[in-house]
Structure formats: structure tokens, C-alpha cells
KENUGU-25178 format. One line per field, with one value per residue (C-alpha): residue number from 1; residue in three letters; x, y negated, z negated. Coordinates in nm, 2 decimals, always signed. Layout:
REM residues N
koltor NUM:...
finu ALA:...
x X:...
y Y:...
z Z:...
This chain:
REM residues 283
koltor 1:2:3:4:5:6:7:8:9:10:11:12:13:14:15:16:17:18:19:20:21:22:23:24:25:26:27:28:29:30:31:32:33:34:35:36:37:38:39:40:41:42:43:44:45:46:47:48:49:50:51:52:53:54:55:56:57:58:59:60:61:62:63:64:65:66:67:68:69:70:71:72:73:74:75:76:77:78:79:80:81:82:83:84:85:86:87:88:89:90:91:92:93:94:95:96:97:98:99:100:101:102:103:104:105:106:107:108:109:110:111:112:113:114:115:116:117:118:119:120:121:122:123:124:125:126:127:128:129:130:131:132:133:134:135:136:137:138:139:140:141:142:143:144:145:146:147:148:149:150:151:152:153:154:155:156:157:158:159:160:161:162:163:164:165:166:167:168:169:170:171:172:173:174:175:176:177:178:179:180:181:182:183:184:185:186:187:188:189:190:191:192:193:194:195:196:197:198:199:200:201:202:203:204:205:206:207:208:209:210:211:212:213:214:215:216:217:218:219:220:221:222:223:224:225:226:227:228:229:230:231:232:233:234:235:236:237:238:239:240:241:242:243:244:245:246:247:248:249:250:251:252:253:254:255:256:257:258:259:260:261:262:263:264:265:266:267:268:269:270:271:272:273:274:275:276:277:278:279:280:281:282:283
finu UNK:UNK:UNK:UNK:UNK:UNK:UNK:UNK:UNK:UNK:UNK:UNK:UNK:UNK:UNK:UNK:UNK:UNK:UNK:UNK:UNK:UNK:UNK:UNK:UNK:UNK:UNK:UNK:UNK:UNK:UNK:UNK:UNK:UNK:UNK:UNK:UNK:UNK:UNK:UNK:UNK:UNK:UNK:UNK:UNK:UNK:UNK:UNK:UNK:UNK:UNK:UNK:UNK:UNK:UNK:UNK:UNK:UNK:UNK:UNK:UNK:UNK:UNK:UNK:UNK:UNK:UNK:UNK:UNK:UNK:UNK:UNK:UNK:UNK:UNK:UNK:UNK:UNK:UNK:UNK:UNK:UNK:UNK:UNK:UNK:UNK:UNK:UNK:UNK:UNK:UNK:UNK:UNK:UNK:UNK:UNK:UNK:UNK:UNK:UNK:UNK:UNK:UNK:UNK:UNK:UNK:UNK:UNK:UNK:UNK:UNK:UNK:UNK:UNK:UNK:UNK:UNK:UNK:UNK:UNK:UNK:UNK:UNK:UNK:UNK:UNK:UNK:UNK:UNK:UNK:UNK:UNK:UNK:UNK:UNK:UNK:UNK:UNK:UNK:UNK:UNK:UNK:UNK:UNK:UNK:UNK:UNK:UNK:UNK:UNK:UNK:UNK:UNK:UNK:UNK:UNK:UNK:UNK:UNK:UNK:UNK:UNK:UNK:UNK:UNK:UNK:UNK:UNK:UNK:UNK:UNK:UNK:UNK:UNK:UNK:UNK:UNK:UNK:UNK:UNK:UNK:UNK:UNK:UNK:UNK:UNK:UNK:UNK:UNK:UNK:UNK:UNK:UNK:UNK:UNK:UNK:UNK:UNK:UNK:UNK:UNK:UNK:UNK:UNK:UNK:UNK:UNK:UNK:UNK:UNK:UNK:UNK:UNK:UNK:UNK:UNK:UNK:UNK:UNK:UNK:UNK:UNK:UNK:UNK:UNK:UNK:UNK:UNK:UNK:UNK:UNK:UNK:UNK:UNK:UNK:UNK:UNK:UNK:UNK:UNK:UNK:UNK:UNK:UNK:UNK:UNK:UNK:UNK:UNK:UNK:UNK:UNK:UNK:UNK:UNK:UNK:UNK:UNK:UNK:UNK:UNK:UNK:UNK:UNK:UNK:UNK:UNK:UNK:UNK:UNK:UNK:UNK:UNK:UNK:UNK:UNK:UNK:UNK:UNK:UNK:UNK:UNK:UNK
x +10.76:+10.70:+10.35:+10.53:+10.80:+10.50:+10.28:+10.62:+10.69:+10.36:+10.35:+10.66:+10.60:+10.27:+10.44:+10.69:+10.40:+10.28:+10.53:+10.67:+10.41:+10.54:+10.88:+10.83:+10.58:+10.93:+11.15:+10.93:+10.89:+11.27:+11.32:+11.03:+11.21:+11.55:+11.39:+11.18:+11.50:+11.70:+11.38:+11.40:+11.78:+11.74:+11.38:+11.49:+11.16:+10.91:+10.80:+10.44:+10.32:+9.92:+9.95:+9.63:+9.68:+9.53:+9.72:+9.72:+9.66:+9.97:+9.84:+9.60:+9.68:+9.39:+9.34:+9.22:+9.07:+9.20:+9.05:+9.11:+9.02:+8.98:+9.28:+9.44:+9.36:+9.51:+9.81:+9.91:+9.81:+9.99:+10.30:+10.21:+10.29:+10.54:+10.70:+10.89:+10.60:+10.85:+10.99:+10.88:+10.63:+10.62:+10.29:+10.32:+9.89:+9.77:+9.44:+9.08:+8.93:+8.77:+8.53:+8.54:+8.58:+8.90:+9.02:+8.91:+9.13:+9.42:+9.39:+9.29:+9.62:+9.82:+9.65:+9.77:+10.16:+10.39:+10.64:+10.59:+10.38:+10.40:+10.19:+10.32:+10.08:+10.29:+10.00:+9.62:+9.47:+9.08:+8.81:+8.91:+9.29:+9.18:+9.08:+9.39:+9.62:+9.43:+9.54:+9.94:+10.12:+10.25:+10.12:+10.40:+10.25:+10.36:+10.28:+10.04:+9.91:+9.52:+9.31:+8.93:+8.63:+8.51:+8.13:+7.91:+7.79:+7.50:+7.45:+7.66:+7.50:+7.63:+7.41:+7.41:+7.23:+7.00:+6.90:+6.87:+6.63:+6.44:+6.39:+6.22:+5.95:+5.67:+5.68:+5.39:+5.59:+5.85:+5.89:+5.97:+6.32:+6.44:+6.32:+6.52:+6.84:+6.78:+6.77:+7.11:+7.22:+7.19:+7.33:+7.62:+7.72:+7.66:+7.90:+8.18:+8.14:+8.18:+8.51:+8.68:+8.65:+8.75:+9.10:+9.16:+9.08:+9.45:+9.58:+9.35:+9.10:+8.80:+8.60:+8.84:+8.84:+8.44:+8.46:+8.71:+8.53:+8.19:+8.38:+8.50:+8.17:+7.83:+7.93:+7.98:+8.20:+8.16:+8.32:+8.59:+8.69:+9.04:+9.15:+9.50:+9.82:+9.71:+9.35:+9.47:+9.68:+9.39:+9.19:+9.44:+9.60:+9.95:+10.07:+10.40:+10.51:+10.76:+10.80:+11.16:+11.25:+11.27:+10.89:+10.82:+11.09:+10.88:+10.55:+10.72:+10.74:+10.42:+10.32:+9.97:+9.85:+9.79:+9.94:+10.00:+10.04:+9.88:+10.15:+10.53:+10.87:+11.19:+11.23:+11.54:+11.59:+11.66:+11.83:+11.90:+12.20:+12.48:+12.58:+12.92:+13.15:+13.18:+13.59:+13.72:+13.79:+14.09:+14.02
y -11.41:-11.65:-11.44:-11.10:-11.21:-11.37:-11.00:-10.79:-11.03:-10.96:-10.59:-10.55:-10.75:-10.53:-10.23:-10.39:-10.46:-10.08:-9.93:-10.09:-9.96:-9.63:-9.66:-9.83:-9.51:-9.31:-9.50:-9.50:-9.12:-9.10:-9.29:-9.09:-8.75:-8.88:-8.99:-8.65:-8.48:-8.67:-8.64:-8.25:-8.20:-8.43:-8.22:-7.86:-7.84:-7.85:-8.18:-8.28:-8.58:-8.63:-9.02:-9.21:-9.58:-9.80:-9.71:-9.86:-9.64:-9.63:-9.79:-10.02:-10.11:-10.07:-10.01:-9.63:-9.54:-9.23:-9.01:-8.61:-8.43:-8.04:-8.11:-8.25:-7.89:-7.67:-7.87:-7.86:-7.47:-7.44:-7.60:-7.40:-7.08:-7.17:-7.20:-6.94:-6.83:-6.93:-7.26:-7.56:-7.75:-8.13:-8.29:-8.70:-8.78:-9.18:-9.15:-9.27:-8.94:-8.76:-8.45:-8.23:-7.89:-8.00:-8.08:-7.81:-7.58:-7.76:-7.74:-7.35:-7.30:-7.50:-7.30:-6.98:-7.07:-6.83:-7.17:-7.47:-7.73:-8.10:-8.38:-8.75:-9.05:-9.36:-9.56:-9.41:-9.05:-9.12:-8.91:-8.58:-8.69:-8.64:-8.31:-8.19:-8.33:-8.12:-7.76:-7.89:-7.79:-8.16:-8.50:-8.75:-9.09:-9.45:-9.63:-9.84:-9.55:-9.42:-9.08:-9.14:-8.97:-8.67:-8.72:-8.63:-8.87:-8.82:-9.04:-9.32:-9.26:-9.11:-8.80:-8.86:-9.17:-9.01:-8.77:-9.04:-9.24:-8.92:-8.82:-9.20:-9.14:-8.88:-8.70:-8.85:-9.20:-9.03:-8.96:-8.60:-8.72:-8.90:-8.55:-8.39:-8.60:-8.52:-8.15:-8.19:-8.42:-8.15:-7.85:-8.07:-8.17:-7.82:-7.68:-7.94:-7.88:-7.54:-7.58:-7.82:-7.61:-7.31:-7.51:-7.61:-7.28:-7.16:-7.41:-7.50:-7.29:-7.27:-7.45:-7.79:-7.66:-7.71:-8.08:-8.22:-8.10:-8.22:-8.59:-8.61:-8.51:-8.60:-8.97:-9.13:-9.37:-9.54:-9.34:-9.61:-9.63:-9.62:-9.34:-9.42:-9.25:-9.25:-9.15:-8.87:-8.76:-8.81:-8.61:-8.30:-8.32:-8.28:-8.65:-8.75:-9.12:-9.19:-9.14:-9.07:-9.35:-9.16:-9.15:-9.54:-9.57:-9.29:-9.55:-9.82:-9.63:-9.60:-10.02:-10.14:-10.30:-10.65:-10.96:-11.21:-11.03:-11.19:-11.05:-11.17:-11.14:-11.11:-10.70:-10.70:-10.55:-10.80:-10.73:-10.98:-11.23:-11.19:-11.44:-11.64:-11.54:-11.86:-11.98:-12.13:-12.52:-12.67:-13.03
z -5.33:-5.66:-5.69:-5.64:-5.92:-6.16:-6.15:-6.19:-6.51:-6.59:-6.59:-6.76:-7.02:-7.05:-7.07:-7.30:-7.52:-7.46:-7.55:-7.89:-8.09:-8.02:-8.05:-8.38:-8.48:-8.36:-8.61:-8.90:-8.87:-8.84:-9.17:-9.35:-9.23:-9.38:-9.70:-9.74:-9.72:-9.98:-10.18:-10.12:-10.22:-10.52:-10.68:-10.54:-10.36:-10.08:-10.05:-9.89:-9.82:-9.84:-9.76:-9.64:-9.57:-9.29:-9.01:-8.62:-8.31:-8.13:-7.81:-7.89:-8.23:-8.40:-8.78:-8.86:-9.23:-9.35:-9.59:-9.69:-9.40:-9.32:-9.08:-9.39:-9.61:-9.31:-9.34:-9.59:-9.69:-9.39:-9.57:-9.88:-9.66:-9.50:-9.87:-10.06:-10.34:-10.63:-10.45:-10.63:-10.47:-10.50:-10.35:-10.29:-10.33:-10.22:-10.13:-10.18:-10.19:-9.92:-9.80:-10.17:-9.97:-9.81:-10.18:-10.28:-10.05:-10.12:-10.50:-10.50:-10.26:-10.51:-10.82:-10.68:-10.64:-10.81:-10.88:-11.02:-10.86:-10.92:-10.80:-10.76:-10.78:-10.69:-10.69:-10.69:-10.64:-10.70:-10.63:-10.40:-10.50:-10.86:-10.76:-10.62:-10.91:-11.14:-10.98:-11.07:-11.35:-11.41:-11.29:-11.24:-11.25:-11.22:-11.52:-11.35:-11.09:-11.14:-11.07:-11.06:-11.16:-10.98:-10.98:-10.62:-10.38:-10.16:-9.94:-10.05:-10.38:-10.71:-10.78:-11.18:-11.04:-10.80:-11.07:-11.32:-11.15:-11.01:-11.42:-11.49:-11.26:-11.21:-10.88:-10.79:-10.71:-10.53:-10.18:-10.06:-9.93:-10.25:-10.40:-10.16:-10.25:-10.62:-10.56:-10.35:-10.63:-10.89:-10.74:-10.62:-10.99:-11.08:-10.81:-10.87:-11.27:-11.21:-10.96:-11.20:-11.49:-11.30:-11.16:-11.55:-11.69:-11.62:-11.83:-12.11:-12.32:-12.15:-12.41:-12.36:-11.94:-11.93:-12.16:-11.94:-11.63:-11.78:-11.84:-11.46:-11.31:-11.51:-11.41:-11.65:-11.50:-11.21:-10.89:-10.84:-11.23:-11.27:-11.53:-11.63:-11.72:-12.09:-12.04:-11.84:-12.13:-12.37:-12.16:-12.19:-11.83:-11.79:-11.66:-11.73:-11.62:-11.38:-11.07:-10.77:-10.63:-10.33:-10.36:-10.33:-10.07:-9.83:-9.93:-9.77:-9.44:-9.43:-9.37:-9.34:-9.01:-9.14:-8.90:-9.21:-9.57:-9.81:-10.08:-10.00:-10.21:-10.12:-10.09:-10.30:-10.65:-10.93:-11.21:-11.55:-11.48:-11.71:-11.89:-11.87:-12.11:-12.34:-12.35:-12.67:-12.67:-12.86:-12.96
């Protein structure tokens, strides 16, 4: 009987342990629903959310890299239709970047909107993000968020690079694949030149359309540079700074799956202590 008590224990505290992940995944959806809709009523607007954090599967709870996906583009196209064509569209954007036709999609959907479209970068947009934030009509930015460059990589490699070291040596030194790679590398700069441009042309003469794309692309920065809110300005795109509230409240709902944070504060807002009014003494 003891046994038969110990393996029911057992399997229910398995289960137990089974099952929280995914209650937890139900309240946190809960909260981000609530806070997309106050978000909504406050802007007027659709409001999508292209969020990519580490995230744990559900059942196992193991830690998933995200990145911009095709499932991500017919998403939210699909949220773009499913929009009145003069309804202001807000787009949330965290991300590292991801596959540049899926960007693509999204920022040529976005281009095409009747209303106004805004992107929100509470924190960084880099690569593929970049990409989309230049089909909106305004880029609201925390003052400390980032966009990145747009530049190609082949094979984990940046193709100004390829090309770069291709050009230093005769063809006679270099193998058919790396000639293969350099060939990719060119028309791949050339294609995303070309797309850039064509996304800033409807808001910029095309003589400032084909510098800025030139700047995002040729590489040269590094992929992972960090352009800021003021560099974005200086570039010509149309970032504002600030950011909803509403918009880091939704970023909380979406925790990373780390067992001991190595960043920890009290989650409380501070604001400066007033000081005691000073009372007259009478000698």
C-alpha cells in the first residue's frame, strides 16, 4: 500500500510539473491580450506584435531562438488584411533579424497601406527588423533602442567581405566555391540595394533613397552595429523617440527562460523624494 501511495505521489507530482508550464503560457497570453487592447484604445489602431525572444517549449521547457520567419510574414499580412486599409497600423518590432524575403513581405504589405503605419522599437530592430521599420511612415524609438545595418550574409559571412577578399586575389588562388560565394555575394547586395531603395523611394527623393540604401547595405559597418535613434535621424529616416508604456508593459510578458537572472531590481517605479517642508524655530 505505502508503494501504491509513493508512485501515485509520484505521478501527480509529474503531471503537476507537466502541466504548469502551460498554464503559465495561458496567463501570460491572457495579460498580453489585455495589454494589446489598452494599447489599441489608447493609439486608435491595429496593433501587431513581431516579438522574438528566447522562449521555453511548453512541455519540456526548453529554450527556442526565434528569428523572422515566413510563418512570421503570413502573419502578420494576414493581420494587415484583416485591417480596415485606412486604420492605423502600429507594429511592436524586437528582433535580431531573420530570412530577408520574409522581411521583405512584411515591409512591401506595410508600404502599400492606405493609413498611417508606425513601427515601435522598445529595444532593438537589427538586420531584417531594420528592414521592416523602413516601409513605416514614423519610427518610434526608445532613446536607447537600435536598428542595424542591412548588409547580406552568405554563409555566416558578410558578402561586402566575401567580395572583398575575392577582389585581393587572382582567380587563380581561389577555389571554385569561394568563387561561387562571391558571385552570390554580389547579386545579393545588388538585390537588397535595390529593395531598400525602392521601400524609401516613397518618402525621400530618389537620389537621397539610393544613398541611404547604399549606407545600409555595402557594409560598411559591421552586421551587429548598433545605429541609434540619432543616426537614424541623420540618415533621413523618420524616428521619433519615445515609446507607450503600454509597449514595455507587453515586453514584460514576454520573460526569458533563464533559472537565476543575472539582472535584478526591485520592479517598482521610483520617483524623487520630496523634501520635508522646513518649519520655522523661535529661539
Amino acid at each position: 500500500m505505502a508503494a501504491a501511495a509513493a508512485g501515485d505521489v509520484f505521478w501527480l507530482v509529474f503531471l503537476g510539473m507537466a502541466i504548469q508550464p502551460l498554464i503559465r503560457q495561458k496567463l501570460l497570453d491572457a495579460a498580453r491580450v489585455r495589454t494589446l487592447e489598452r494599447l489599441e484604445k489608447n493609439r486608435g489602431s491595429r496593433v501587431v506584435l513581431l516579438v522574438h525572444r528566447q522562449e521555453t517549449m511548453a512541455f519540456f521547457g526548453f529554450p527556442v531562438l526565434r528569428f523572422i520567419t515566413m510563418e512570421d510574414s503570413e502573419q502578420v499580412v494576414r493581420a494587415l488584411r484583416m485591417t480596415a486599409p485606412r486604420m492605423p497600423i502600429d507594429l511592436v518590432l524586437h528582433t535580431p533579424g531573420g530570412m530577408q524575403l520574409a522581411a521583405l513581405q512584411i515591409a512591401h504589405a506595410m508600404r502599400h497601406r492606405e493609413g498611417k503605419v508606425s513601427v515601435i522599437v522598445p529595444h532593438y530592430a537589427m538586420s531584417g527588423g531594420t528592414l521592416i521599420a523602413l516601409a513605416a511612415d514614423e519610427i518610434l524609438m526608445d532613446q536607447h533602442a537600435v536598428l542595424g545595418p542591412i548588409d547580406p550574409q552568405i554563409n555566416n559571412l558578410p558578402a561586402a567581405s566575401i567580395i572583398q577578399a575575392t577582389s585581393e586575389k587572382s582567380k587563380d588562388e581561389i577555389d571554385d566555391q569561394t568563387l561561387i560565394w562571391a558571385d552570390v555575394a554580389r547579386k545579393a547586395m545588388s538585390q537588397t540595394e535595390l529593395a531598400v531603395e525602392s521601400i524609401l523611394a516613397r518618402r525621400m527623393p530618389a537620389n537621397k533613397a539610393k544613398a541611404v540604401a547604399r549606407s545600409l547595405t555595402e557594409g560598411h559597418w559591421t552586421h551587429d552595429y548598433p545605429i541609434t535613434c540619432d543616426e537614424a535621424g541623420a540618415l533621413g529616416l523618420p524616428v521619433k523617440s519615445g515609446v507607450p508604456k503600454e509597449v514595455y508593459e507587453l515586453m514584460s510578458l514576454f520573460p526569458q527562460p533563464v533559472r537565476h537572472a543575472a539582472v535584478e531590481y526591485i520592479p517598482r517605479f521610483y520617483r524623487p523624494a520630496v523634501p520635508a517642508p522646513q518649519t520655522a524655530r523661535h529661539k
